[in-house]
Rosetta silent file (secondary structure, phi, psi, omega in degrees, C-alpha in Angstrom):
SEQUENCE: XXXXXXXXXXXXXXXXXXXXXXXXXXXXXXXXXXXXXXXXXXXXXXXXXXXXXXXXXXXXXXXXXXXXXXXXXXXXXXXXXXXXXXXXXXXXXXXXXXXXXXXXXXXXXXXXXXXXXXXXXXXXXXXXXXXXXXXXXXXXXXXXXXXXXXXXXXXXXXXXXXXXXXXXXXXXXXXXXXXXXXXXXXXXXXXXXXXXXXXXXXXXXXXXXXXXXXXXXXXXXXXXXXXXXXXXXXXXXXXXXXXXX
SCORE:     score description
SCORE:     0.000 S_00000001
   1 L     0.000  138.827 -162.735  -86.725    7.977 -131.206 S_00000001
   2 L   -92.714  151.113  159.101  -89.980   10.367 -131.140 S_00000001
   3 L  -157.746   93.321 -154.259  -93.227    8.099 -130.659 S_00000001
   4 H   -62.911  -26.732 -174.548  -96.307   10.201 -130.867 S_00000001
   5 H   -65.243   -5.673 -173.041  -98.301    6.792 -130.422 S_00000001
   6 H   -84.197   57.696 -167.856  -96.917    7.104 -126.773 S_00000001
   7 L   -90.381   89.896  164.716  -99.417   10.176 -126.367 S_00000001
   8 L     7.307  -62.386 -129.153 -100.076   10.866 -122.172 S_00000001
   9 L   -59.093  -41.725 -162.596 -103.547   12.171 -123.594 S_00000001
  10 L   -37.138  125.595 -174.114 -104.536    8.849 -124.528 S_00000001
  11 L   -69.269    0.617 -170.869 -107.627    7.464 -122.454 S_00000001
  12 L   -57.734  112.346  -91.196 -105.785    3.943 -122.734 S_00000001
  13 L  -108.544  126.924 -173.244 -105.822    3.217 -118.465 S_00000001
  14 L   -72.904  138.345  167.429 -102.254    4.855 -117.108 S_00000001
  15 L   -61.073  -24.078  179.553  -99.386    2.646 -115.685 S_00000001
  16 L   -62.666  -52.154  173.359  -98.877    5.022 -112.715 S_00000001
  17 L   -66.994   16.283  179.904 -102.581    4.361 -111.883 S_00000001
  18 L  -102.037  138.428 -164.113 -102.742    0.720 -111.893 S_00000001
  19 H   -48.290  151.557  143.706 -102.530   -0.641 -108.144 S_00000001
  20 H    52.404    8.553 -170.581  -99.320   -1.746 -107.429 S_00000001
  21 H    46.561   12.900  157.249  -97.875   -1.581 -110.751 S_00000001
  22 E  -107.974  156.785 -169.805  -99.275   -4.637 -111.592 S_00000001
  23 E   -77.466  -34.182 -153.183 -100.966   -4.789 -115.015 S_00000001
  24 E  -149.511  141.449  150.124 -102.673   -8.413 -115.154 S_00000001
  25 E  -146.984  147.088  174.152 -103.178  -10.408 -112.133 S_00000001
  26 E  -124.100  111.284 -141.947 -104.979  -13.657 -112.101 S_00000001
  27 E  -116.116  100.074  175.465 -106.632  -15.232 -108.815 S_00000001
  28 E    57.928   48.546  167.808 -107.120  -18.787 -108.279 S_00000001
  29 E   -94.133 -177.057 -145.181 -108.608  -19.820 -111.931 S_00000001
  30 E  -173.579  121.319 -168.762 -109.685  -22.748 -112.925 S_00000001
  31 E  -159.529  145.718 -164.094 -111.149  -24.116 -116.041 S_00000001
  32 E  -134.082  136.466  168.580 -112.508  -27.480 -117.194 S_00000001
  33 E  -114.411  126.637 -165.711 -113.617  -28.725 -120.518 S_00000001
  34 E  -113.574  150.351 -173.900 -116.211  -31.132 -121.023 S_00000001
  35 L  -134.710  136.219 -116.483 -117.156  -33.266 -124.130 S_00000001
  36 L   -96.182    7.333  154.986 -119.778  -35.029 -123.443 S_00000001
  37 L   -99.921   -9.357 -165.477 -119.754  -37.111 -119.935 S_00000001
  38 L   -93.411  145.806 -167.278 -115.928  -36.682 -119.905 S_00000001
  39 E  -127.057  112.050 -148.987 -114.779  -33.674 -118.004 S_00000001
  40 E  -109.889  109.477 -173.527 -110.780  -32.693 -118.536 S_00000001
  41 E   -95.688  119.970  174.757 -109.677  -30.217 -115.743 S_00000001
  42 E   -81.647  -70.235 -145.129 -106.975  -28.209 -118.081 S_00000001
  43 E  -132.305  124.304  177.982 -105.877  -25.506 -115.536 S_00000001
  44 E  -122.346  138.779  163.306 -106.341  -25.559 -111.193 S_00000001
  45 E    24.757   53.458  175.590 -106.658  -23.031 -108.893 S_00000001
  46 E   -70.918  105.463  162.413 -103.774  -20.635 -111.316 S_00000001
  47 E  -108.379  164.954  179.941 -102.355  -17.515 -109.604 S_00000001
  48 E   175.224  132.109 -170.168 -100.181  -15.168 -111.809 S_00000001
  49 E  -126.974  122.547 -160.492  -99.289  -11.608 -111.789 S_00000001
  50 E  -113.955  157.899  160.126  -97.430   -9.798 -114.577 S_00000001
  51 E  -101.957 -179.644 -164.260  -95.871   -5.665 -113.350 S_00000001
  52 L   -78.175   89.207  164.754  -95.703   -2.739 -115.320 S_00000001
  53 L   106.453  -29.234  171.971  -92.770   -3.601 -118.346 S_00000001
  54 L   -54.191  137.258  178.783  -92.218   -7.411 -117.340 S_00000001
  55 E  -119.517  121.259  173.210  -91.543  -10.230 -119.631 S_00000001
  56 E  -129.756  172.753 -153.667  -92.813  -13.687 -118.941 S_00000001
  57 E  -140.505  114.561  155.543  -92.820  -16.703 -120.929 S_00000001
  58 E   -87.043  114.057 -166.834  -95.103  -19.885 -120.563 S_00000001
  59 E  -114.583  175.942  170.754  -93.962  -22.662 -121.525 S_00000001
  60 L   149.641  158.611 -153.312  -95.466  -26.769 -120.968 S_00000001
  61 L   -88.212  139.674  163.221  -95.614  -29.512 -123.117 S_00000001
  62 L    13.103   53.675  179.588  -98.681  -30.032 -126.320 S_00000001
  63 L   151.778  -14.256 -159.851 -102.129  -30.144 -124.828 S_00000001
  64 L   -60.031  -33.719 -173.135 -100.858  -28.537 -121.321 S_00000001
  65 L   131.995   -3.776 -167.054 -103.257  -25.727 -121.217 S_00000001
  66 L   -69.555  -43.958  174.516 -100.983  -22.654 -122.362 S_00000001
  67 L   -60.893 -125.119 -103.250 -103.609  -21.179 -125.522 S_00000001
  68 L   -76.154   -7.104  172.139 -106.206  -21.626 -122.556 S_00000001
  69 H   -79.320  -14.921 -158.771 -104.378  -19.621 -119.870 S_00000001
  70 H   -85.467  -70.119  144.291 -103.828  -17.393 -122.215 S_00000001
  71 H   -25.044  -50.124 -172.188 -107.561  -16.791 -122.888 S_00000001
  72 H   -67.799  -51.021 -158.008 -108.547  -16.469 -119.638 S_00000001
  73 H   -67.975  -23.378  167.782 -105.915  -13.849 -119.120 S_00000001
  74 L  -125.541   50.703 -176.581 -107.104  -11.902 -121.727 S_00000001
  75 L    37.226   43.023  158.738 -111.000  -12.458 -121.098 S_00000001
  76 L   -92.019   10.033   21.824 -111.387  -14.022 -124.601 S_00000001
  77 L     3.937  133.707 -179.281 -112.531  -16.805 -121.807 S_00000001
  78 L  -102.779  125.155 -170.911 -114.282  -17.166 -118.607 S_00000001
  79 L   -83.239  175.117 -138.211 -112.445  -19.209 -116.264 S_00000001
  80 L   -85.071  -48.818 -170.623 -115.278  -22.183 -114.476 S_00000001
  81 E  -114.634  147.681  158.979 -113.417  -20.223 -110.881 S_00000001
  82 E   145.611 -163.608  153.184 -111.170  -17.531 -110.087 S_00000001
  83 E  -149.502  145.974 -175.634 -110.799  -14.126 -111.066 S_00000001
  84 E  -116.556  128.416  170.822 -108.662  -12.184 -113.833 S_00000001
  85 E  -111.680  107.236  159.398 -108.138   -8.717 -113.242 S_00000001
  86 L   -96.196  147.423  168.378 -106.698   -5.987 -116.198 S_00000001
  87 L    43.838   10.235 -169.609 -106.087   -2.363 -114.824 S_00000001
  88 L    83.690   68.859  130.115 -107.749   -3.428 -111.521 S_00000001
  89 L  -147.490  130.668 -160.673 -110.783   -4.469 -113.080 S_00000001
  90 E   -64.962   85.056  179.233 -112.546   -7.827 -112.753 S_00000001
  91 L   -36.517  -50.196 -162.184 -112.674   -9.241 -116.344 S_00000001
  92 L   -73.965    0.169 -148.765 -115.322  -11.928 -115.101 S_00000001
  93 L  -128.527  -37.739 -175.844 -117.883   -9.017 -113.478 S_00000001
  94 L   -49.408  146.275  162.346 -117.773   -7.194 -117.018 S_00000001
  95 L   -91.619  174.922 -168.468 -120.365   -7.173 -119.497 S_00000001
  96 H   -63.742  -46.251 -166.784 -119.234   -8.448 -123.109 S_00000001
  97 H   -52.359  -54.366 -163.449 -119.148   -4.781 -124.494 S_00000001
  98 H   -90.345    5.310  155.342 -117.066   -3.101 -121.432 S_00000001
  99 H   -79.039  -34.706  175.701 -114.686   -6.440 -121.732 S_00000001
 100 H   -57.369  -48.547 -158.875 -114.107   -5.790 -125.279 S_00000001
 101 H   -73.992  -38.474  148.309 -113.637   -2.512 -124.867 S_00000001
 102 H   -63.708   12.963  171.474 -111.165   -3.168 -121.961 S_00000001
 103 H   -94.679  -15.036 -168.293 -109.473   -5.338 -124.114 S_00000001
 104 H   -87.987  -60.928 -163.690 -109.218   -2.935 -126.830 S_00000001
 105 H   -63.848  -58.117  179.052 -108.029   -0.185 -124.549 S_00000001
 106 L   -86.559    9.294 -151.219 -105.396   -2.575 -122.013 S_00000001
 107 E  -149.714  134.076  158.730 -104.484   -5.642 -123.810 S_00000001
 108 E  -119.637  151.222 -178.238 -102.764   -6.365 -127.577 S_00000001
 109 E  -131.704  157.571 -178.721 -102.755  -10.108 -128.892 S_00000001
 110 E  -116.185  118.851  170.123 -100.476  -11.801 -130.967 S_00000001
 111 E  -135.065 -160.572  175.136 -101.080  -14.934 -132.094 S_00000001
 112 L   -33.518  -78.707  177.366  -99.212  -18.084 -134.391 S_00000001
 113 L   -85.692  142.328 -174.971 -100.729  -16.946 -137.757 S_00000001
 114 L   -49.171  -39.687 -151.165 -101.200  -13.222 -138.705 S_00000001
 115 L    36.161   18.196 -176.422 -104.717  -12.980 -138.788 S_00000001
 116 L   -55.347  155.429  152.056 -104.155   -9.743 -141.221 S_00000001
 117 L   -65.942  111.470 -142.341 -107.530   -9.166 -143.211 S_00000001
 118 L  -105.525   31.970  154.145 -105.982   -9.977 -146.154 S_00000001
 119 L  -106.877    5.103  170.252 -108.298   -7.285 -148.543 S_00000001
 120 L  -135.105  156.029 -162.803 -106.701   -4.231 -146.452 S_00000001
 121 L   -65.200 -164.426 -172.910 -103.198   -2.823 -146.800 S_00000001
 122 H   -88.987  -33.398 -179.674 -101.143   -3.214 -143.852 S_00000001
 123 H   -43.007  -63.856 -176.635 -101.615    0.406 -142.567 S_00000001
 124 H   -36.912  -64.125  173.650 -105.615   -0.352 -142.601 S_00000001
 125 H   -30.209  -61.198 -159.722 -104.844   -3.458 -140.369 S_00000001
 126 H   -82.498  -59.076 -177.339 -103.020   -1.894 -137.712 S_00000001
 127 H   -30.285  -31.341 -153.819 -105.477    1.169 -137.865 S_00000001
 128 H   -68.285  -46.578  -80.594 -108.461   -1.106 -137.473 S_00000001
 129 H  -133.792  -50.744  170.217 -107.981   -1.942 -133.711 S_00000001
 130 H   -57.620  -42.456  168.152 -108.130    2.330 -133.335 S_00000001
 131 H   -83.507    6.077  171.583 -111.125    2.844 -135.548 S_00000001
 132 H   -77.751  -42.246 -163.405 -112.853    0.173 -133.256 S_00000001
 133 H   -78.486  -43.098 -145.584 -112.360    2.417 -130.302 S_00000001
 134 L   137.325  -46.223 -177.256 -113.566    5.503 -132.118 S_00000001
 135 L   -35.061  139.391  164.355 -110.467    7.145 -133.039 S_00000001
 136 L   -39.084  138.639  146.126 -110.726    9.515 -136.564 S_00000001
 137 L   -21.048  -70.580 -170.962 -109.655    7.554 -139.915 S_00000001
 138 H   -46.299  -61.971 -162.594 -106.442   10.752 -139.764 S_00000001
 139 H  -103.655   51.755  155.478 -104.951    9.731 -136.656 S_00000001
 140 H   -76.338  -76.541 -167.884 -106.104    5.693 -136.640 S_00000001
 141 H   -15.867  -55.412 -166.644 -103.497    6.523 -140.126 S_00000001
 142 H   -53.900  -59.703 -151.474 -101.054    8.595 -138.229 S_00000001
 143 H   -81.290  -28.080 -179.793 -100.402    6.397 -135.244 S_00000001
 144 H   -82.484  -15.513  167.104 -100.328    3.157 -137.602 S_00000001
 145 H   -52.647  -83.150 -149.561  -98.220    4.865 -140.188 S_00000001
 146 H   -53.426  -43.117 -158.051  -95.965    5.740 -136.975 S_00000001
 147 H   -89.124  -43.304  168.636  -95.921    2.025 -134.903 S_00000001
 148 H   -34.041  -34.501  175.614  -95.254    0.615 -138.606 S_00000001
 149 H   -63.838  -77.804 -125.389  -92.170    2.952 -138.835 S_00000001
 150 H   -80.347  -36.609 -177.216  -90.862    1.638 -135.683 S_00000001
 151 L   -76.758   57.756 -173.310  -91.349   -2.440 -136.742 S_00000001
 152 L    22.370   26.794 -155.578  -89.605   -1.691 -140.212 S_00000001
 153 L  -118.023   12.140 -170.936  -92.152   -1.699 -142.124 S_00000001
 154 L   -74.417  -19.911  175.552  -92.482    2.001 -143.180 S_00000001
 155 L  -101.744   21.562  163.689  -92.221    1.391 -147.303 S_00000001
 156 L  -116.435   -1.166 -169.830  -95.126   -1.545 -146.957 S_00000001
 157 L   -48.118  -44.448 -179.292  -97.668    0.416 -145.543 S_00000001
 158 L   -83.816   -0.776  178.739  -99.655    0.247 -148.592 S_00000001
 159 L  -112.932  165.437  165.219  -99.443   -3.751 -149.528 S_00000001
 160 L   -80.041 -179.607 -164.742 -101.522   -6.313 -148.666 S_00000001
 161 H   -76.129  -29.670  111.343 -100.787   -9.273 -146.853 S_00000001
 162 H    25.230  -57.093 -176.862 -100.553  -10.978 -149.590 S_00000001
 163 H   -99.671    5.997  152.598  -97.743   -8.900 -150.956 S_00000001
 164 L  -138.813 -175.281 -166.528  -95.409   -9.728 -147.873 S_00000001
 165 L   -71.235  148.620 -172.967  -93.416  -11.906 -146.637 S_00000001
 166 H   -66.948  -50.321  149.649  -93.962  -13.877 -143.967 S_00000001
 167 H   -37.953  -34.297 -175.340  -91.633  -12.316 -141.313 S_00000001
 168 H   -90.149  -59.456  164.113  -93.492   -8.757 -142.555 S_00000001
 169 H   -20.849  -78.487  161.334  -96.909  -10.297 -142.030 S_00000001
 170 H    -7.776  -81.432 -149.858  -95.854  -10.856 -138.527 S_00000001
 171 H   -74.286   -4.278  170.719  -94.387   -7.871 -137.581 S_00000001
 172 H   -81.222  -17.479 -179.531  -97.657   -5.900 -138.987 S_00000001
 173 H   -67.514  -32.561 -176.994  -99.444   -8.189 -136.821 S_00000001
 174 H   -82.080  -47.075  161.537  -97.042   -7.255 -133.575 S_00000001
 175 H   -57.975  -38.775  154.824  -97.970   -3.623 -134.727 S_00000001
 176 H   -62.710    2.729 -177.353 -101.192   -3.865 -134.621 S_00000001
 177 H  -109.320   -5.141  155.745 -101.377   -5.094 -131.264 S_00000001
 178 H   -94.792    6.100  175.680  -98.972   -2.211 -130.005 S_00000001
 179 L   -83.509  -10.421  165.927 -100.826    0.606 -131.709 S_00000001
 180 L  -107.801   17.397 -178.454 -103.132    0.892 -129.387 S_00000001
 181 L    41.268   91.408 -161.418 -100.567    1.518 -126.378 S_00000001
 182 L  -107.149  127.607  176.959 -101.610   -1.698 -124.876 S_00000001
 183 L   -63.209  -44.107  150.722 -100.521   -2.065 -120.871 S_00000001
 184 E  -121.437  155.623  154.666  -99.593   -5.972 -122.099 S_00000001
 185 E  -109.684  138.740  174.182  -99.152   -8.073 -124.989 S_00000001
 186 E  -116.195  116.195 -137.394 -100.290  -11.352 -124.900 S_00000001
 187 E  -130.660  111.973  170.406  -98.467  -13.466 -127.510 S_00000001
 188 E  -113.552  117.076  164.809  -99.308  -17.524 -128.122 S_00000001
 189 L    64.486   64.711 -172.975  -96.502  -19.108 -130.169 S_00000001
 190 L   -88.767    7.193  169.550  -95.814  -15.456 -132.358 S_00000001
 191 L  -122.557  -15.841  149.525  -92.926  -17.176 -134.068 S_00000001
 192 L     5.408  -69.310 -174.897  -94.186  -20.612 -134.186 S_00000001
 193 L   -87.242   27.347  162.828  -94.834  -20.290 -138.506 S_00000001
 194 L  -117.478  151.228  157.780  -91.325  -18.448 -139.043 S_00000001
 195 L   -36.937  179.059  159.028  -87.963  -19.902 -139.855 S_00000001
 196 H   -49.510  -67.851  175.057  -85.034  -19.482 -137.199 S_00000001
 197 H   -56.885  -36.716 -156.734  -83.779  -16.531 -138.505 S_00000001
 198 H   -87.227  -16.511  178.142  -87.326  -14.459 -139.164 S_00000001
 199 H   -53.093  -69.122  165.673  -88.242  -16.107 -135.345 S_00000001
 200 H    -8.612  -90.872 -177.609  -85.093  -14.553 -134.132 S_00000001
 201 H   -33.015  -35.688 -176.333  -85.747  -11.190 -135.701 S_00000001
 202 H   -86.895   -2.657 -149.246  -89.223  -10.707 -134.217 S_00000001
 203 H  -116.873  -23.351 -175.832  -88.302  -11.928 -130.941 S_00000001
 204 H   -78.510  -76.913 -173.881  -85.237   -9.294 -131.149 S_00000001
 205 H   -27.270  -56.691 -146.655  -88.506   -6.241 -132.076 S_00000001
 206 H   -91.680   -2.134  175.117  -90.559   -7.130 -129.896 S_00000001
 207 H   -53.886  -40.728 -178.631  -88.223   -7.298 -126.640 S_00000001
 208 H   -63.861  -27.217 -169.632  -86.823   -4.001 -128.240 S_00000001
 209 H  -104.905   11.382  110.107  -90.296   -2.111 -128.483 S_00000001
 210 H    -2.339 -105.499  157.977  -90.724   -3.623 -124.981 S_00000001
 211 H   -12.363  -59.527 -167.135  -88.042   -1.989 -123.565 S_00000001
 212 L  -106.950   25.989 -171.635  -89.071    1.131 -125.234 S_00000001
 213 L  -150.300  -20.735 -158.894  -92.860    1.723 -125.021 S_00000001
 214 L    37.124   49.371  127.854  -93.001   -0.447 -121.151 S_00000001
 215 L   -45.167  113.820  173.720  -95.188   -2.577 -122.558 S_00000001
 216 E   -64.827  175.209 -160.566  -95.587   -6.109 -120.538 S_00000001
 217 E  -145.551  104.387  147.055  -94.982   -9.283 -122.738 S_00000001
 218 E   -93.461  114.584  159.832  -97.013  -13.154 -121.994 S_00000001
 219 E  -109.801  114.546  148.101  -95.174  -15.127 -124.371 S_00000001
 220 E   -79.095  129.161 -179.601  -96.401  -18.876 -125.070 S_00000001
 221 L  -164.457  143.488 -166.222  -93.810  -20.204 -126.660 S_00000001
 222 L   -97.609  -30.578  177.923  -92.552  -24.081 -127.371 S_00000001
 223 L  -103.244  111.641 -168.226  -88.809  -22.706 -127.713 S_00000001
 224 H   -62.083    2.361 -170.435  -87.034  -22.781 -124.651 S_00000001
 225 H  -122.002  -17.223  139.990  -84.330  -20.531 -126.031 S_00000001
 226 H   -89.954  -22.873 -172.657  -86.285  -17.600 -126.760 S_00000001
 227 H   -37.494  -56.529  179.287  -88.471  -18.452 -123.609 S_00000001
 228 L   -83.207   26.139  153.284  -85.143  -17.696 -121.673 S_00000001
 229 L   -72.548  -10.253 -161.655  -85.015  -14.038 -122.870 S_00000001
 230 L  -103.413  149.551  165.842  -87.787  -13.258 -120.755 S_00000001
 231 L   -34.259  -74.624  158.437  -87.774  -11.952 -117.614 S_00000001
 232 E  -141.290  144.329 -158.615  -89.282  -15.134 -116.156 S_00000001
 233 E   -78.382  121.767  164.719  -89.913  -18.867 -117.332 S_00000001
 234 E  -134.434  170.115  173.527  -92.925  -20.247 -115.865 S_00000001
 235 E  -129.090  127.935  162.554  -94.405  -23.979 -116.748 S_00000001
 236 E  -121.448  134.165  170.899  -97.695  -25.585 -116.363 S_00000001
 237 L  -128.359  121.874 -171.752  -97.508  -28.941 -115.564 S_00000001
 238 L    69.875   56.923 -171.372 -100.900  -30.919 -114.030 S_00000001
 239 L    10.423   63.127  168.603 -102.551  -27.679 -114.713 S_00000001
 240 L  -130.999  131.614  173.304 -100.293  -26.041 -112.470 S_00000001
 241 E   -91.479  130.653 -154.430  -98.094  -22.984 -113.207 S_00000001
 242 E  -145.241  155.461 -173.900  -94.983  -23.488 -111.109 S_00000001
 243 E   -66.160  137.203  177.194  -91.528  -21.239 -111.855 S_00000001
 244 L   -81.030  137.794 -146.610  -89.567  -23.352 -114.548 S_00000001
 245 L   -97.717    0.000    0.000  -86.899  -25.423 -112.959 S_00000001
């Protein structure tokens, strides 16, 4: 299958040149939430390391801390200790601008609910994440026209969210977070709001555009039965991330 969005040229930060082939690595964090005297340590002293094409899955029971590991890992949160590293570069040392912008450039998110903009068509959506960076209106179009193709979605391009289905919402939502040839996706609960079957289906896509873009995968996920498609199962339990047993 041709995929033009896979373009070398692209400044998005190359897998050969990331250290070690790993993509994400996370160093002792540590994050506490306080309300106000009580102070709830969610996550201790957390290492984790994803490589270049690896699928891992987090799993832990309602309240464990997965949405906030999640965060950290993809600097939409500063952990209290620790350090998160994308591409080699120290998310917590960043200023908000060059973290967005590495986030734009290394990182696609996923989450429960679509979060489409629900007054642009789906093509617009998945473009927006490209016209953020800079990229021309022609090829933001092109390459979302293109990653749209590959999630089935090539005769919807033009409705709004509104005008699909829940399972298509989704999967414009998994395209927009691979249109910007993201070194991982970080995914919390992306089947959570579908049936069995449309859970299935996306969980079949995105392993498949996995595979075939070497795009890394964080899955949060509550179902222990897509969990074990992934390369590896991890758990936090006592805000600890420990290999699932």
């Amino acid at each position: 299958m041709n995929t033009p969005v896979l373009n070398a040229s692209s400044p998005t930060p190359s897998v050969e040149s990331t250290a070690a082939r790993i993509v994400l690595r996370a160093s002792g964090i540590s994050k506490t939430y306080r309300e106000t005297r009580v102070a709830t340590r969610v996550l201790e002293n957390i290492d984790f390391e994803i490589a270049t094409g690896e699928s891992v899955a987090i799993v832990g029971t309602s309240g464990a801390g997965k949405s906030t590991l999640l965060h950290l890992l993809g600097g939409l949160d500063v952990p209290d200790s620790g350090e998160v590293h994308v591409a080699g570069q120290n998310m917590s040392a960043l200023s908000d601008a060059a973290r967005g912008d590495l986030r734009n450039r290394a990182l696609g998110f996923v989450y429960q609910f679509h979060h489409l903009l629900p007054e642009f068509s789906a093509l617009e959506n998945v473009a927006m994440p490209l016209l953020i960076r800079g990229e021309s209106a022609a090829l933001a179009s092109a390459s979302a026209r293109e990653i749209l193709g590959q999630v089935g979605l090539a005769d919807r391009v033009d409705h709004k969210p509104g005008e699909l289905s829940g399972g298509e919402r989704q999967r414009a939502a998994i395209a927009r977070a691979l249109v910007t040839k993201p070194l991982c996706v970080l995914a919390d609960e992306p089947t959570g709001n579908l049936d069995a079957g449309n859970a299935q289906a996306v969980y079949d896509m995105m392993l498949g555009l996995k595979r075939e873009l070497g795009t890394s995968l964080v899955v949060v996920t509550h179902d222990m039965q897509l969990a074990s498609r992934m390369d590896r199962v991890l758990e936090i339990r006592d805000g600890k991330l420990l290999p699932r047993d």
